[in-house]
C-alpha positions, -999 to +999 in steps of 0.1 A: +750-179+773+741-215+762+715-232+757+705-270+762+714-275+721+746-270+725+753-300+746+739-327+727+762-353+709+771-337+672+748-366+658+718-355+676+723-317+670+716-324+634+680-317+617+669-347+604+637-355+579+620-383+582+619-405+552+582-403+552+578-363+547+606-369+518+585-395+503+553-378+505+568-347+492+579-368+461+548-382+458+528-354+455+551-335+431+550-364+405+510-362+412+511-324+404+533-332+370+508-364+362+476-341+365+492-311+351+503-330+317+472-350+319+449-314+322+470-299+290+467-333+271+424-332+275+426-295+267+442-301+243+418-329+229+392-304+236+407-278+215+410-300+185+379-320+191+360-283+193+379-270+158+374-304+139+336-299+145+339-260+140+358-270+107+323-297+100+295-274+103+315-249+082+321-270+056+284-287+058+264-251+058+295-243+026+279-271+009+244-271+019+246-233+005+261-245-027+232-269-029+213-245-023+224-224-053+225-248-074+185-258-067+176-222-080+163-214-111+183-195-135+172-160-133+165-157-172+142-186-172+119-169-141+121-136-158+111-160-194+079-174-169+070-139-159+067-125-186+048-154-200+026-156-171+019-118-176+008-126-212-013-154-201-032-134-179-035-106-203-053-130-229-073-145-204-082-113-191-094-104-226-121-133-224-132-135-188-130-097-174-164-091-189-177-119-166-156-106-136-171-071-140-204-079-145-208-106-113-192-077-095-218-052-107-247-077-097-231-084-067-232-050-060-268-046-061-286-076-059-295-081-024-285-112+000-315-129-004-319-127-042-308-161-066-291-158-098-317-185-118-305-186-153-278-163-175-287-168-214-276-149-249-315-128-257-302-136-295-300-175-294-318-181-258-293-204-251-262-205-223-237-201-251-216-169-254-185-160-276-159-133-267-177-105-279-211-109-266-224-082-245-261-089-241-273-107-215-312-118-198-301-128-164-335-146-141-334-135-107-352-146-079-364-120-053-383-117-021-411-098-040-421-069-061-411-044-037-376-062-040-378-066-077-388-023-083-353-013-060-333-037-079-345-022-113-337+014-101-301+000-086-295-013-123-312+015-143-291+039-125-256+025-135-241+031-168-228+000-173-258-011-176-274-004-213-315-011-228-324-025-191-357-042-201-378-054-165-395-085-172-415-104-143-420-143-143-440-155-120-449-155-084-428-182-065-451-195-036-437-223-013-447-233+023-421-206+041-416-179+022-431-163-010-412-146-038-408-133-075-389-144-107-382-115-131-360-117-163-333-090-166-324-082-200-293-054-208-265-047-226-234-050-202-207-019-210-180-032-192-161+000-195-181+014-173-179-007-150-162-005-114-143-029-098-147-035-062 
């Protein structure tokens, strides 16, 4: 059996490509090399672009640390300021506790309303006071005598307080309100005291 193939010319039973398929083919290969060397050439910039600033911020949080380190204190010389500190506060403690424990015992008891007026040394009647005095007269003013009678049980009742002596002033009259000075006088025992 033939077919119509068979009888054409031997020139015309050849396969032929055009030119144009053979130079579109070629085209689009050296395209495909172009953006496939291009792609691994920006990766590649991308790689070493993304280690160089990897490599950076290593190398700046290296040396901010080492800053860092060499900003704190040796640990001798806060250990030296401790213990100096403690000793400080010790001494100081020596002088002023008495005055911390004895506003916290009046605060304790002395109601809202009340005003410290005065704080003197009985002995001299003056505001002076070394280290080792423990007498005080303390004026307070109060809403009245009803006032003035609780606050001299509060006091009378705590050991702290020594040779309470209950001395009223005067009546304090103004326009609002009326009230009463008294003088306090005691011996303040501080080892006795509470702290809050």
């Amino acid at each position: 059996m033939t077919n119509s193939f068979e009888f054409l010319p031997a020139d015309r039973r050849k396969i032929r490509m055009p030119k144009v398929s053979l130079l579109l083919f070629l085209t689009t290969a050296i395209v495909f090399v172009i953006s496939t060397v291009s792609l691994h050439k920006y990766s590649s910039n991308l790689e070493k672009a993304y280690q160089d600033a990897s490599t950076r911020v290593e190398n700046e949080a290296i040396s901010f640390i080492k800053r860092a380190l060499q900003l704190m204190p040796d640990p001798s010389s806060v250990d030296d300021i401790a213990v100096k500190t403690t000793r400080h506060n010790l001494e100081m403690g020596e002088l002023t506790s008495v005055w911390t424990k004895l506003f916290n015992t009046l605060d304790a008891v002395l109601p809202e309303d009340s005003a410290i007026q005065l704080i003197e040394n009985p002995q001299t009647g003056k505001m002076m006071f070394s280290a080792a005095d423990r007498h005080f007269r303390i004026r307070v003013a109060l809403s009245g005598t009803e006032a003035a009678n609780d606050i001299y049980a509060r006091l009378a009742a705590l050991q702290a307080i020594e040779s309470l002596s209950f001395t009223p002033r005067s009546e304090m009259k103004n326009t609002v309100t009326k009230g009463l000075s008294v003088d306090l006088e005691f011996r303040f025992n501080e080892a006795y005291a509470t702290t809050p």
